[in-house]
C-alpha positions as CSV (number, residue, x, y, z in Angstrom):
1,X,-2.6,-54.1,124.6
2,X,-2.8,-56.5,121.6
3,X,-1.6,-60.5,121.5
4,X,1.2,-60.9,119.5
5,X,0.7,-63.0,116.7
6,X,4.3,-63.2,115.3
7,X,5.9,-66.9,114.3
8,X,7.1,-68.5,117.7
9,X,10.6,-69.4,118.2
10,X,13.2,-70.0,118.2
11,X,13.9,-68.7,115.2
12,X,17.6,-69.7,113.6
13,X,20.0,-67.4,111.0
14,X,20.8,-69.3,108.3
15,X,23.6,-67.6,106.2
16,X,24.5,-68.6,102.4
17,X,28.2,-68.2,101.8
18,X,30.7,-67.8,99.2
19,X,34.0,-68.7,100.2
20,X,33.3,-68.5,103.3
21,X,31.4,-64.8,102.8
22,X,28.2,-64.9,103.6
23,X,26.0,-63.5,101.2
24,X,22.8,-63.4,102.3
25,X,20.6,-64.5,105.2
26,X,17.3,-65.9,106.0
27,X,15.9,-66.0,109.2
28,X,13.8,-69.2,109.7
29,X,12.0,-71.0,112.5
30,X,13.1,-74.2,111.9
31,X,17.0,-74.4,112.8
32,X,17.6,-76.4,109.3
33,X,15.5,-73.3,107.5
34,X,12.5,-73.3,106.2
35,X,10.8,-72.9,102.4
36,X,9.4,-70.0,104.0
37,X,11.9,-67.4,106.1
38,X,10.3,-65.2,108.3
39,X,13.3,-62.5,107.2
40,X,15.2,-63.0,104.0
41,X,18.7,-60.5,103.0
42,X,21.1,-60.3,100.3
43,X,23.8,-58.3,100.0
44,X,26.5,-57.0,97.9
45,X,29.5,-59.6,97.3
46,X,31.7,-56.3,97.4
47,X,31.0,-54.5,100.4
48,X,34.0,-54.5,103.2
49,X,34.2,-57.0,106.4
50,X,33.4,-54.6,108.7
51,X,29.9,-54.4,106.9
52,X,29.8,-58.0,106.4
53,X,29.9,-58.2,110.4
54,X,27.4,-55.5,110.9
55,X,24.9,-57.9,108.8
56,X,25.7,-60.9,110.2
57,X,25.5,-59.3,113.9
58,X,21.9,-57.8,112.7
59,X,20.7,-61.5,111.3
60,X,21.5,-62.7,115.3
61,X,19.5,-59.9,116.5
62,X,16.5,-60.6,114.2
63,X,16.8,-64.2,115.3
64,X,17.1,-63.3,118.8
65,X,13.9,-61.2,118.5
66,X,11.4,-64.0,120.2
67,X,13.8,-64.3,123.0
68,X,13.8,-60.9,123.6
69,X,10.1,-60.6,123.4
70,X,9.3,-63.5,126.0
71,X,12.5,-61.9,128.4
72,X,11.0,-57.7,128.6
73,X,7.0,-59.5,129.2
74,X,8.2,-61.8,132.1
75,X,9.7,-58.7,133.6
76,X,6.3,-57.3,133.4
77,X,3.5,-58.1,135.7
78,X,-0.1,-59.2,134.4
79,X,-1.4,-55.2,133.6
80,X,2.1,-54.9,131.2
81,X,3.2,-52.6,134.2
82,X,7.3,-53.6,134.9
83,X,8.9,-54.5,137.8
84,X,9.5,-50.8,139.3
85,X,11.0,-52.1,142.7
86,X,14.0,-54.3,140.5
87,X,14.3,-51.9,137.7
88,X,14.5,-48.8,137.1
89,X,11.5,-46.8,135.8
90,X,13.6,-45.6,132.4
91,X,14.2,-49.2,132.0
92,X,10.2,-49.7,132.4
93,X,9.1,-47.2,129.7
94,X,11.7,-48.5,127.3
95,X,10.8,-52.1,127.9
96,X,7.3,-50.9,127.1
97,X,8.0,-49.5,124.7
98,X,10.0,-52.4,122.9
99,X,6.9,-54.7,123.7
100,X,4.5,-52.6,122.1
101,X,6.3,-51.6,119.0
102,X,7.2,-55.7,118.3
103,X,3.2,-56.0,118.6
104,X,2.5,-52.8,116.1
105,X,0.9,-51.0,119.0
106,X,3.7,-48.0,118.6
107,X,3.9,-46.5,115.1
């Protein structure tokens, strides 16, 4: 099992909008964004609101992603083995699973 070597959080979605549209988003760990984003989208000025949701819902995923990280490996012990007797063992393999495809262990 490798060390993650991603950007620590928290990282922050930072949205440019038009009219109150947003247009694009950058992901950034610094809440007040960053000359560098970690995760940088545009899309098209055009496309419908229930779209425009869908992206903005996936930028607060994407930001949420070192959250989600630190919450599934402190429900694993020290071997990366989860919590059997709390959780159930499906919830195990896919928390394992989740863990080692953020590292690039899963291809």
């Amino acid at each position: 099992m490798s060390e993650p070597v991603f950007t620590p959080g928290p990282w922050t979605a930072c949205f440019t909008l038009e009219n109150r549209i947003p247009l694009s988003f950058e992901i950034t760990a610094n809440p007040h964004g960053s000359v560098r984003p970690i995760v940088a989208c545009t899309w098209d000025y055009s496309i419908g609101r229930e779209e425009t949701e869908t992206l903005k819902a996936n930028a607060y995923l994407i930001a949420a992603a070192p959250e989600l990280y630190e919450a599934l490996e402190g429900m694993c012990d020290a071997n990366g083995e989860f919590h059997a007797s709390k959780y159930s063992s499906e919830a195990g393999i896919k928390a394992r699973a989740a863990l080692a495809k953020a590292r690039g262990d899963a291809q």
